[in-house]
SERO-4910 file (N, C-alpha, C, O; in steps of 0.05 Angstrom, whole numbers):
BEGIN
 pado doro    nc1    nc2    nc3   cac1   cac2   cac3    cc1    cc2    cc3    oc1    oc2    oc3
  Unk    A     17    -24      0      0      0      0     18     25      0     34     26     18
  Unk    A     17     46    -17     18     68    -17     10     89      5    -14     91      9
  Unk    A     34    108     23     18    122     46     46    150     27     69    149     19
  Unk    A     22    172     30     32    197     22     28    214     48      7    213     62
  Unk    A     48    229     53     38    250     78     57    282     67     81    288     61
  Unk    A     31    296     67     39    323     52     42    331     89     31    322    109
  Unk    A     68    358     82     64    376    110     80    406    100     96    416     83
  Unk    A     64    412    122     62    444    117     77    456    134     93    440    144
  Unk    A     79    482    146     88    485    179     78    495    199     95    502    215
  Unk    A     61    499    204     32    503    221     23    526    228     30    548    219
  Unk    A      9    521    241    -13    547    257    -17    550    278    -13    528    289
  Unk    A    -24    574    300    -32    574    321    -63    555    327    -78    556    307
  Unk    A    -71    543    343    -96    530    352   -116    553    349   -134    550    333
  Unk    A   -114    576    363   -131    600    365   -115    628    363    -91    630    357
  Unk    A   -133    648    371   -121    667    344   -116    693    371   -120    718    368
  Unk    A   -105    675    401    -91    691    419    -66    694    423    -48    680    412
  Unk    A    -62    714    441    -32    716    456    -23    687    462     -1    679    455
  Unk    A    -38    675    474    -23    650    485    -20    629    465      1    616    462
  Unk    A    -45    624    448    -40    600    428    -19    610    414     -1    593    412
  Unk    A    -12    641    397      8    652    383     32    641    398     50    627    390
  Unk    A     29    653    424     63    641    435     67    613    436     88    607    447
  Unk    A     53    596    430     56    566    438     73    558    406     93    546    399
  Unk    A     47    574    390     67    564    365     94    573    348    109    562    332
  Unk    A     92    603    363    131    610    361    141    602    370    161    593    357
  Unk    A    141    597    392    159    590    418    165    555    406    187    548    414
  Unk    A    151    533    389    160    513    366    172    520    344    191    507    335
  Unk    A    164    536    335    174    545    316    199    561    309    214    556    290
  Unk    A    202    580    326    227    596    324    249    589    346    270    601    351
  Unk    A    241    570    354    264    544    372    280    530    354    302    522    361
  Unk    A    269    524    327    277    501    310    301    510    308    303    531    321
  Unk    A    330    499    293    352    512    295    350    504    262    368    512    247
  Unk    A    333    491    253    329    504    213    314    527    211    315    537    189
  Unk    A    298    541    231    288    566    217    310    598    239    307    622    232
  Unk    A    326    591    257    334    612    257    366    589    275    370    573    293
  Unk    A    383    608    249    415    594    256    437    605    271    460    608    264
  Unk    A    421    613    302    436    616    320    447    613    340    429    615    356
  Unk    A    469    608    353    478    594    378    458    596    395    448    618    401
  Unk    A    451    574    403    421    562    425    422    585    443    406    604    447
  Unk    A    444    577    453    454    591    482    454    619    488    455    629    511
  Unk    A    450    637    454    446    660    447    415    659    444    402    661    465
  Unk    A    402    657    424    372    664    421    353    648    433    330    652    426
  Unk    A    361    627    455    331    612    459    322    630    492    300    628    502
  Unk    A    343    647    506    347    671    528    324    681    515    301    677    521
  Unk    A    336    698    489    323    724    477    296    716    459    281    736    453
  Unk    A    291    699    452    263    685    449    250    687    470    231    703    469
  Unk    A    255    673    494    232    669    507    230    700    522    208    710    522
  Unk    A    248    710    531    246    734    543    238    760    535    229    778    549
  Unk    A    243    761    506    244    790    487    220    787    468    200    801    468
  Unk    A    227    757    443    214    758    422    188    744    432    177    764    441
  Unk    A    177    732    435    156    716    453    139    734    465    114    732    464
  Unk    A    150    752    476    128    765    498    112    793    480     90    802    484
  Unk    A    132    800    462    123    816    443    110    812    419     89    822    411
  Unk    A    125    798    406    113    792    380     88    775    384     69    781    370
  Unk    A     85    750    407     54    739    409     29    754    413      7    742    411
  Unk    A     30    789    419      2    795    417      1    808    395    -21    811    385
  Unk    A     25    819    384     11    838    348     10    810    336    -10    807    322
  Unk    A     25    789    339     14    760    310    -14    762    314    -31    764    297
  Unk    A    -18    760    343    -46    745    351    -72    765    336    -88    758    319
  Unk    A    -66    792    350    -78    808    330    -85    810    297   -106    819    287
  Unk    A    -62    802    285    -63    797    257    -79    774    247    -89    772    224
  Unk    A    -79    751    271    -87    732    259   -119    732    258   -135    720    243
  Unk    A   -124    751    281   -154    755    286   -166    766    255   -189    763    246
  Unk    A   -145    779    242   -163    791    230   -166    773    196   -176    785    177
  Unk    A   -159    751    195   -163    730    181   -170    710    179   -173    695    160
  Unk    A   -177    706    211   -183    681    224   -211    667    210   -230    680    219
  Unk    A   -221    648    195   -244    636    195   -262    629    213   -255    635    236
  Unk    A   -289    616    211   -314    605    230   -297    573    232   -301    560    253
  Unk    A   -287    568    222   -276    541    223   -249    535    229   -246    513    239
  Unk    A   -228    550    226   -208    559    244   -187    578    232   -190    600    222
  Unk    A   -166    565    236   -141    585    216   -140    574    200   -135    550    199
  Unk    A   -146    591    176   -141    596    138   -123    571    133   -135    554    121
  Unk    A    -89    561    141    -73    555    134    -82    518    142    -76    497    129
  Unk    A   -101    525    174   -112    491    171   -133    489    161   -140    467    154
  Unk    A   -148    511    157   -175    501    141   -170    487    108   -177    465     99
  Unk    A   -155    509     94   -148    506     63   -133    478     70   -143    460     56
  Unk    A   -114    471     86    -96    441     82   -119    422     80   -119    405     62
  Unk    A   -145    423    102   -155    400    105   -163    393     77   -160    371     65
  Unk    A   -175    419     67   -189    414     42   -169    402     15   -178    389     -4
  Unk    A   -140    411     19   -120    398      2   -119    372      5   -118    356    -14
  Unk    A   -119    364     40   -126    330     42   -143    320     32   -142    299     18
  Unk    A   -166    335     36   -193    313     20   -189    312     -8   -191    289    -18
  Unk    A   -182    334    -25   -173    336    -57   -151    320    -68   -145    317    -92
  Unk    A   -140    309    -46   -120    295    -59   -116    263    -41    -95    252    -44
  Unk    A   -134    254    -28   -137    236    -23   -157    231    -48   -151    212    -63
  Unk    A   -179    246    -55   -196    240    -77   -179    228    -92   -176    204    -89
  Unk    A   -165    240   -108   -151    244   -130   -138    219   -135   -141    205   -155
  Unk    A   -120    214   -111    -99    191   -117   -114    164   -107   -101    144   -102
  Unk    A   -141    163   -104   -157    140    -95   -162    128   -126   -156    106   -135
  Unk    A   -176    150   -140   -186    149   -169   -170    138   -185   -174    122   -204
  Unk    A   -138    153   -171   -112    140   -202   -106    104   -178   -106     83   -192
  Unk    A   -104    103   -161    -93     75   -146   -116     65   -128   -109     57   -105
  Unk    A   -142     63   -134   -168     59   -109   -159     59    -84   -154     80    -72
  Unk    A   -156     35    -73   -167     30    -45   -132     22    -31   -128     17     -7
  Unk    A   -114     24    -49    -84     17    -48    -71     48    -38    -47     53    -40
  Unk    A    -90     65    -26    -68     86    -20    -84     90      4   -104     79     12
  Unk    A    -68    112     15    -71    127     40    -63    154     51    -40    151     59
  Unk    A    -71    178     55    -71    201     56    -62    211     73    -81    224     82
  Unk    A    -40    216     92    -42    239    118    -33    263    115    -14    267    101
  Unk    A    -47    282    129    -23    301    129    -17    312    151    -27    302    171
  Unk    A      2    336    155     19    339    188     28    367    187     32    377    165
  Unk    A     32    382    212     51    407    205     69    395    221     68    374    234
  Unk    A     98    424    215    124    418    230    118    429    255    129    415    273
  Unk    A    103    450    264    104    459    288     72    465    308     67    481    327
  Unk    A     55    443    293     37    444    313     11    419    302     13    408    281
  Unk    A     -6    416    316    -24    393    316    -36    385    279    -56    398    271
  Unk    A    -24    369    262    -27    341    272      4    338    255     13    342    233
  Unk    A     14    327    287     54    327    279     63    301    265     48    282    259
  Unk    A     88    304    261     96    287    235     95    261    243     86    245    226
  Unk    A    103    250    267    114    230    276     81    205    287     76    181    284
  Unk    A     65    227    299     37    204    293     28    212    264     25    188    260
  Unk    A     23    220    247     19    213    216     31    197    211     17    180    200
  Unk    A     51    192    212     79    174    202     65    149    217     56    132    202
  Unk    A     61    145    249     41    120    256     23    113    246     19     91    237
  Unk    A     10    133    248    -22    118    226    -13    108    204    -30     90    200
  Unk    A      3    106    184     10    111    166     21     87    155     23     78    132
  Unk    A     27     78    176     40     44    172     30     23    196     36     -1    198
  Unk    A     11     40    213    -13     17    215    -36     19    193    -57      6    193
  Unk    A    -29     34    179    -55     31    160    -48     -1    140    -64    -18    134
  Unk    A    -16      0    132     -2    -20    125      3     -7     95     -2    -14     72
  Unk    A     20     21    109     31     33     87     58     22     81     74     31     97
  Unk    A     70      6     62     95     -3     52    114     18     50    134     22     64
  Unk    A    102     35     24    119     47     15    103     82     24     79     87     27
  Unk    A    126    101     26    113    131     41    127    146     20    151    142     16
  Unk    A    113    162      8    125    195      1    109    210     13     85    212     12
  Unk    A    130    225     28    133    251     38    139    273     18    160    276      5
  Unk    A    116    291     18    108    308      3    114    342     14     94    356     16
  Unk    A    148    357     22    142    377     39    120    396     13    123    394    -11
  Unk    A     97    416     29     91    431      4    103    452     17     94    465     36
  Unk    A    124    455      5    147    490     -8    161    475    -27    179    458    -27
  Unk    A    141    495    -54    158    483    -73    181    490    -85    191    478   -103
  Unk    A    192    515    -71    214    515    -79    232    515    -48    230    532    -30
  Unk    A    254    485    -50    266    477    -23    286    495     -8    303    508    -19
  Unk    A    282    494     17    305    509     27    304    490     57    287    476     68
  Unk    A    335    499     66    343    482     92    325    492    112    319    474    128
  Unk    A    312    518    117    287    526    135    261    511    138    246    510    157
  Unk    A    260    497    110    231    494    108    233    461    102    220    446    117
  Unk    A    244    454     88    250    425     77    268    411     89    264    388     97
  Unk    A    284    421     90    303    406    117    296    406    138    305    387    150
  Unk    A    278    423    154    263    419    177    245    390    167    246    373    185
  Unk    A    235    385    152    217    360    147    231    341    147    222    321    158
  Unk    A    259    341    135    277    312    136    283    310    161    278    288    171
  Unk    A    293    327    176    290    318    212    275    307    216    279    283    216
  Unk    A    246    318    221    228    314    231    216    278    225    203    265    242
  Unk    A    222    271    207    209    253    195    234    233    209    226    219    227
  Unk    A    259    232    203    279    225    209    286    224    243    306    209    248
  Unk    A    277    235    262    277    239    281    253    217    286    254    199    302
  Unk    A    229    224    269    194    195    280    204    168    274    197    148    288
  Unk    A    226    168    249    232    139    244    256    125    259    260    101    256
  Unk    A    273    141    275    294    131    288    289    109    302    311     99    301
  Unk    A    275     94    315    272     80    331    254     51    317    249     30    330
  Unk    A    250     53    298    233     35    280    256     12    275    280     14    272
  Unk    A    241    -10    275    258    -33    267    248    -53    240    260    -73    232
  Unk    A    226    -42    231    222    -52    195    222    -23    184    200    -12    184
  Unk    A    239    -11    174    231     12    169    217     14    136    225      1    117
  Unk    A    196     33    135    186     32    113    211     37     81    231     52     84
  Unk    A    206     22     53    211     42     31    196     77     34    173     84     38
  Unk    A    224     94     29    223    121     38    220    143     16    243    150     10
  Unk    A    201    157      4    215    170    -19    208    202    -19    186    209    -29
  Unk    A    226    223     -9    214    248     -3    217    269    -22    241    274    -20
  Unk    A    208    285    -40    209    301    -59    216    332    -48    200    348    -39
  Unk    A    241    335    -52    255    358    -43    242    385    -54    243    408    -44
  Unk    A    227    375    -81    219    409    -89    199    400   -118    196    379   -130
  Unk    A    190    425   -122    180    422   -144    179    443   -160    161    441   -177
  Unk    A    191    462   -162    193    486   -171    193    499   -191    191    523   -196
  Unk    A    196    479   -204    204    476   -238    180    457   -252    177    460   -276
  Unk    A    165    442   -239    147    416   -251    126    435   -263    113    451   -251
  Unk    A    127    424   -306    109    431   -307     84    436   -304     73    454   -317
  Unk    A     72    420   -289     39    417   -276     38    437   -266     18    452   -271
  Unk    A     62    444   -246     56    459   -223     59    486   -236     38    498   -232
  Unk    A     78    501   -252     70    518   -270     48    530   -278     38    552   -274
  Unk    A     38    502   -296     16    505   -310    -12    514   -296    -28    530   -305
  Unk    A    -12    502   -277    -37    505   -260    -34    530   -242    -55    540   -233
  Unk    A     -7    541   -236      0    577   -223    -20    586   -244    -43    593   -239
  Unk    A     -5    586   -274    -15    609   -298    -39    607   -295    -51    628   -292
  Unk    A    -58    577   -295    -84    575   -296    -99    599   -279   -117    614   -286
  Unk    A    -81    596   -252   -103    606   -234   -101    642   -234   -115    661   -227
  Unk    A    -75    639   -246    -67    678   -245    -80    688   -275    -84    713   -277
  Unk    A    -87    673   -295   -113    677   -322   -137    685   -310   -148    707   -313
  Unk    A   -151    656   -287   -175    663   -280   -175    679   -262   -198    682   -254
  Unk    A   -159    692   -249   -171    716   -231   -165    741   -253   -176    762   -250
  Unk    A   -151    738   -272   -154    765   -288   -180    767   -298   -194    787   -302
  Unk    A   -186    738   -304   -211    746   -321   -237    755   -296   -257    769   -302
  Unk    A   -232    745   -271   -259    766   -259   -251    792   -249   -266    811   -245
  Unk    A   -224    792   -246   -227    816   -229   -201    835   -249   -181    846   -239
  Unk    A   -207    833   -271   -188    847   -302   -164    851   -294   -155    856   -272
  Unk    A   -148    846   -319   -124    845   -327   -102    872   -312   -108    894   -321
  Unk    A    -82    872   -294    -75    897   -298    -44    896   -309    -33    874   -313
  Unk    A    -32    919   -312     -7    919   -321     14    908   -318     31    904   -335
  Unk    A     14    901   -285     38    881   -274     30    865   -253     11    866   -238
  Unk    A     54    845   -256     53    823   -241     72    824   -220     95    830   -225
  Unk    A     61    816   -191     86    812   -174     87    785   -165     66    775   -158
  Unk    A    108    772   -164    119    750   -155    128    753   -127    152    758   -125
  Unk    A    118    750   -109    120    747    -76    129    727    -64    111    714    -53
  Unk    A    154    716    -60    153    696    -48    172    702    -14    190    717     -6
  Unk    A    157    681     -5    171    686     34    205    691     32    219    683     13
  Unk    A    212    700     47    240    713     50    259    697     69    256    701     93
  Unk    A    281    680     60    301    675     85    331    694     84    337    706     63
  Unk    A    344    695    103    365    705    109    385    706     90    386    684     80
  Unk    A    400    720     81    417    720     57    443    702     64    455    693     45
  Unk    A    453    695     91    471    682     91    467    651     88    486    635     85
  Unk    A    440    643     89    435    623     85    437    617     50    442    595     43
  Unk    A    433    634     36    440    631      8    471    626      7    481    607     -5
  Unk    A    484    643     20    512    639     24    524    614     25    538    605      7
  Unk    A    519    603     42    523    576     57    508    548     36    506    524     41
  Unk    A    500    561     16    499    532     -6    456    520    -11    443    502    -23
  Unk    A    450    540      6    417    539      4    407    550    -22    406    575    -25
  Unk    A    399    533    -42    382    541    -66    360    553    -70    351    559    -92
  Unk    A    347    560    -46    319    573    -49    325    600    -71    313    603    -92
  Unk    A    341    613    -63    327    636    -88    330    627   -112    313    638   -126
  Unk    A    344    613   -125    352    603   -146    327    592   -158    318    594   -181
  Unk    A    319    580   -138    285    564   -146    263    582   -154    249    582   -174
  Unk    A    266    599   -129    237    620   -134    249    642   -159    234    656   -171
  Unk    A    272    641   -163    277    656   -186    269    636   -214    257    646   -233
  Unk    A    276    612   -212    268    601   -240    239    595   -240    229    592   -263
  Unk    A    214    593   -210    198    595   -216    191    611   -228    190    610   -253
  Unk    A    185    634   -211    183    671   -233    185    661   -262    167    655   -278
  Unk    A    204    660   -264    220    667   -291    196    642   -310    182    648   -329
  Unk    A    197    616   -297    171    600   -317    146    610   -314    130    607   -332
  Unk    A    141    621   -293    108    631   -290    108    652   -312     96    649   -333
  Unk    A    121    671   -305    120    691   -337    125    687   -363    111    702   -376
  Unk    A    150    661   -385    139    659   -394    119    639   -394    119    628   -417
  Unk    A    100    627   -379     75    604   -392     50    628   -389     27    619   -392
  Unk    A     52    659   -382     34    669   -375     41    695   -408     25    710   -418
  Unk    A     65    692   -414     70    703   -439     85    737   -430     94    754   -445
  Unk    A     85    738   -412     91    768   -399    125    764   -409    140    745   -411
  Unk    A    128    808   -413    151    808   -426    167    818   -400    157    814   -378
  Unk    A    188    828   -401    204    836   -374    197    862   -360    205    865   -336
  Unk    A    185    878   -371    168    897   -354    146    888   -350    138    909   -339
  Unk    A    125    871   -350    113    865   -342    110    852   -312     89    849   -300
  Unk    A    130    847   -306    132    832   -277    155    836   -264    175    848   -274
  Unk    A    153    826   -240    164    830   -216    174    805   -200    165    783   -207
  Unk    A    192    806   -179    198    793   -159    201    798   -141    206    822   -139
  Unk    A    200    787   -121    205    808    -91    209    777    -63    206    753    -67
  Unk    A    215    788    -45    217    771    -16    197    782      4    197    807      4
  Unk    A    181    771     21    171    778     41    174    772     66    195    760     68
  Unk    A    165    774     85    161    765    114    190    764    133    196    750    152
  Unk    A    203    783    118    236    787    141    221    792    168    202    805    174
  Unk    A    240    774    183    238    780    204    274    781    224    294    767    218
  Unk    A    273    800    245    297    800    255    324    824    230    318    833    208
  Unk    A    339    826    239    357    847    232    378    838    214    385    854    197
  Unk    A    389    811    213    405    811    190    395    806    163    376    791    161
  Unk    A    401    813    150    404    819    117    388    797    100    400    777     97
  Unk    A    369    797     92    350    781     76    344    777     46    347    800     39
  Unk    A    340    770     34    341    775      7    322    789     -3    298    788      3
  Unk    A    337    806    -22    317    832    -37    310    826    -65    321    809    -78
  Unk    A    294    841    -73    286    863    -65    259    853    -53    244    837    -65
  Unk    A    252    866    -22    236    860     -5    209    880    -14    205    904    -20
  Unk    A    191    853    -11    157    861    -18    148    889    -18    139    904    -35
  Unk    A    156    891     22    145    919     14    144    948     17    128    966     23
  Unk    A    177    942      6    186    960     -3    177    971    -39    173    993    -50
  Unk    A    176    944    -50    176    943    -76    145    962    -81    141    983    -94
  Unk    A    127    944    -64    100    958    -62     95    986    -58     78   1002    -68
  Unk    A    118    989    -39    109   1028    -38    126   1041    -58    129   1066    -58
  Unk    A    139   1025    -79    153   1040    -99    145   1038   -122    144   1057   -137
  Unk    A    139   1015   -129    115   1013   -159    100   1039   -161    103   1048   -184
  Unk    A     88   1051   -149     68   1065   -158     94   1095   -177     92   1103   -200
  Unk    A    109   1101   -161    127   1122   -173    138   1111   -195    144   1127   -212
  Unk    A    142   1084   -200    161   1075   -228    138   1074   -250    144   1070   -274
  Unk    A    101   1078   -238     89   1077   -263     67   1063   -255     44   1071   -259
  Unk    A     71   1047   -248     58   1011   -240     25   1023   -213     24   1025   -189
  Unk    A      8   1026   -231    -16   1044   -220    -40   1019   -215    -61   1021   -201
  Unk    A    -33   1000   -227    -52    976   -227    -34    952   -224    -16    945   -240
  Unk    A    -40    940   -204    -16    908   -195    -42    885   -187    -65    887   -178
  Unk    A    -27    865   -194    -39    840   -188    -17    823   -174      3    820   -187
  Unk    A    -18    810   -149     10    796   -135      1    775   -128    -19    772   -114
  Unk    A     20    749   -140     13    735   -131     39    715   -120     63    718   -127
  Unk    A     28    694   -100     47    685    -82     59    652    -92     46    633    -84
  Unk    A     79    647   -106     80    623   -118     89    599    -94     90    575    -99
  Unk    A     95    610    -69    118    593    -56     93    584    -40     97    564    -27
  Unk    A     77    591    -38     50    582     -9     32    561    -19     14    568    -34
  Unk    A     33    542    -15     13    516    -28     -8    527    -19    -24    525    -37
  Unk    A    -23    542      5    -43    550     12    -41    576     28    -23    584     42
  Unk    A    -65    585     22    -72    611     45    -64    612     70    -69    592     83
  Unk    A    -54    630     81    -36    626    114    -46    664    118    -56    682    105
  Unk    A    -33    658    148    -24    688    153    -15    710    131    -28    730    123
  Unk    A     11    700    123     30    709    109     15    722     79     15    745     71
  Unk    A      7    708     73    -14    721     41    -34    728     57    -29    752     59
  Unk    A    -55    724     71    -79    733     76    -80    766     86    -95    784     79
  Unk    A    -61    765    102    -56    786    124    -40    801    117    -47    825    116
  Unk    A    -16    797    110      9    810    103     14    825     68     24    847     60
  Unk    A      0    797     53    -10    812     23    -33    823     18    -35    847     11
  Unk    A    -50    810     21    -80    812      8    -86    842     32    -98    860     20
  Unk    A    -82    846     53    -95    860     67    -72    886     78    -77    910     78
  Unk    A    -48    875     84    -30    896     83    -17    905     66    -13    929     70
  Unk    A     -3    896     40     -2    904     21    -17    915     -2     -9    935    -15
  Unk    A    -35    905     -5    -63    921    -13    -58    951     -2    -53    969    -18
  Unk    A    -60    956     19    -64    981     43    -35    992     25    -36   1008      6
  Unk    A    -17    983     34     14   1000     17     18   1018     -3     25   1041     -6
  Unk    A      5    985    -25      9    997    -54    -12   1025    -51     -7   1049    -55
  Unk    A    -37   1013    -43    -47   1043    -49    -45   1068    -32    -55   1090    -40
  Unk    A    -35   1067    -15    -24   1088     -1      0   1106    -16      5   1130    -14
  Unk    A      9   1090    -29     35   1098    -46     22   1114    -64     38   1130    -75
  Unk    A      0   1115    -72    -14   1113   -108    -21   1098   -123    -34   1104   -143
  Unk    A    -16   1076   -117    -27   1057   -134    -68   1065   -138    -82   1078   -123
  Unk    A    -72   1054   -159   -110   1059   -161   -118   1022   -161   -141   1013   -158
  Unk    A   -101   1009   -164   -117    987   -162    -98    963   -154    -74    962   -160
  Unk    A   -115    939   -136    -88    926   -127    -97    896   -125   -103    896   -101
  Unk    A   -100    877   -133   -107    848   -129    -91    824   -127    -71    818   -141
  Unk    A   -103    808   -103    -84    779    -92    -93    761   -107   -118    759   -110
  Unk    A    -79    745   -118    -91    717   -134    -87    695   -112    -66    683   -108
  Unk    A   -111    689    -97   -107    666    -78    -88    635    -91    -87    623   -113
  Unk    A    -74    632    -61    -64    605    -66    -86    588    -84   -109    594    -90
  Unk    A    -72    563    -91    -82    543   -110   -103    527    -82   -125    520    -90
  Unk    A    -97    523    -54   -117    508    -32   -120    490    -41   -105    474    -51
  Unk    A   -143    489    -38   -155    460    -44   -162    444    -63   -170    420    -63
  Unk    A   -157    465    -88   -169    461   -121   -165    429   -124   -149    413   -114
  Unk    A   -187    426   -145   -181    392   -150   -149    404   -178   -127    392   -181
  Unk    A   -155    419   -188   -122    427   -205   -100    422   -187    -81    412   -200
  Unk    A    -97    425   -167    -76    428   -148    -71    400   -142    -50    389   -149
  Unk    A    -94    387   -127    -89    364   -122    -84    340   -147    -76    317   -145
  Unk    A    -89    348   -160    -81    332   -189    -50    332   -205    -43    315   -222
  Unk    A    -30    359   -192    -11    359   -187      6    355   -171     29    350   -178
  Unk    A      0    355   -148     12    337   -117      5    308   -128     23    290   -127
  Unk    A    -22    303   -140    -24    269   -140      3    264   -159     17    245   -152
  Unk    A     10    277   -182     21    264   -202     47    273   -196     62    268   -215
  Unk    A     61    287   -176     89    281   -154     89    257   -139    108    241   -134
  Unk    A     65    256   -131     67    231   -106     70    198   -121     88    182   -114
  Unk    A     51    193   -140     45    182   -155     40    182   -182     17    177   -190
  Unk    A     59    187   -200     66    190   -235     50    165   -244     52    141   -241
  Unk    A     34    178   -254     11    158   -271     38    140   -302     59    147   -313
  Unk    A     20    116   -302     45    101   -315     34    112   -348     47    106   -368
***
């Protein structure tokens, strides 16, 4: 039997001070998302960053939060059901679906259980960031690697580092950045937004920009755009050293002076709706550009739950023969 387990990296439970700090305080512990002597930042975490940053997140999150919970677990569940569909249809009753975040409920290591009491043989591990970096994807080879240490039949293992380049996954970006032009019209440029890591981590032999640069670069041409037509940018720096530019939004409050009066942005690196696009693009960036001048400004939602989407995760997980 076939067991696939897609993971993401999580969410707060609720959309307070305290659930916010439960899920930094996992999250910005990891020593793949911030690469500093323990002994140095886990003091200044719990004492400095923790006590502050958990009530503006919490705040932010309020203001995106769904009836059903946070955006980033609601849209996954619905990616689970779309793609458990999916790969039932291409392999029936021979597969099995989980999925997990890195830093909060439902974790890697019971998915990984169910997963082979279900009498999963063989597992791909599916991280969704499609374009890899040691923050985001290497946090999942721990993690996974850390649930299986102790196993004594260990499963066939097969984990897909990236996808950044696949043309499905392309194809179905352009799809979805066509159909929001067509309801909510075409404008002059395109921004390419993708999350932001530390520049020395590029240093040190990490491919992520390399990826989100050759994404860009395929999304525009399968979307036909010439080189003024689009953009690139980094978002969501956090902390003081040096990040890769040119940063979101900055870019946002400068478009409007280079011309760029009508923007459409969209986010290629987020398999789904989170904080980060909901709050940070769609609602604060929005606010930027037009503060700047801009007259018109639109988010092309993540791909979520689409059965398109899951029809490309299925045919990573499982390549139809």
């Amino acid at each position: 039997m076939l067991g696939v387990l897609t993971v993401n990296t999580g969410t707060p439970a609720a959309p307070s001070a305290a659930g916010v700090r439960q899920f930094l305080k996992r999250f910005l512990a990891d020593p793949r998302v911030v690469e500093l002597p323990r002994v140095l930042w886990l003091p200044l975490l719990r004492g400095v960053i923790l006590p502050l940053r958990s009530p503006r997140s919490a705040r932010n999150y309020q203001r995106i939060w769904m009836d059903e919970g946070s955006p980033l677990a609601v849209y996954s569940r619905q990616l689970h059901s779309a793609l458990a569909e999916e790969l039932k249809a291409r392999r029936g009753a021979e597969v099995v679906v989980e999925s997990a975040f890195l830093y909060s409920e439902p974790q890697i290591a019971a998915a990984l259980q169910r997963l082979r009491k279900a009498g999963a043989l063989d597992i791909v591990v599916l991280p969704l960031f499609p374009q890899t970096s040691g923050t985001t994807t290497g946090a999942v080879y721990d993690q996974v690697a850390a649930a299986l240490r102790d196993c004594r039949e260990l499963p066939t293992l097969r984990l897909i580092s990236n996808y950044h380049n696949d043309a499905g996954y392309i194809q179905v970006l352009a799809a979805s950045v066509r159909a929001h032009w067509h309801v909510q019209g075409r404008s002059t440029h395109l921004l390419m937004s993708f999350h932001g890591i530390p520049e020395r981590c590029v240093q040190q032999g990490d491919p992520y920009e390399c990826h989100c640069r050759s994404t860009a670069d395929l999304l525009a041409k399968e979307l036909g755009l010439d080189a003024k037509a689009w953009s690139l940018s980094f978002q969501s720096r956090f902390g003081n050293a040096r990040w890769l530019t040119p940063a979101t939004d900055k870019t946002l409050a400068e478009l409007p002076a280079r011309g760029v009066r009508e923007l459409t942005l969209v986010c290629p690196g987020f398999a789904v709706d989170c904080l980060e696009t909901l709050e940070e693009i769609a609602i604060g960036g929005r606010e930027s550009f037009l503060h700047a001048g801009g007259l018109h400004f639109s988010y092309v939602p993540a791909l979520n739950g689409s059965a398109a989407h899951a029809r490309v995760l299925a045919q990573l997980c499982a390549p139809a023969a």
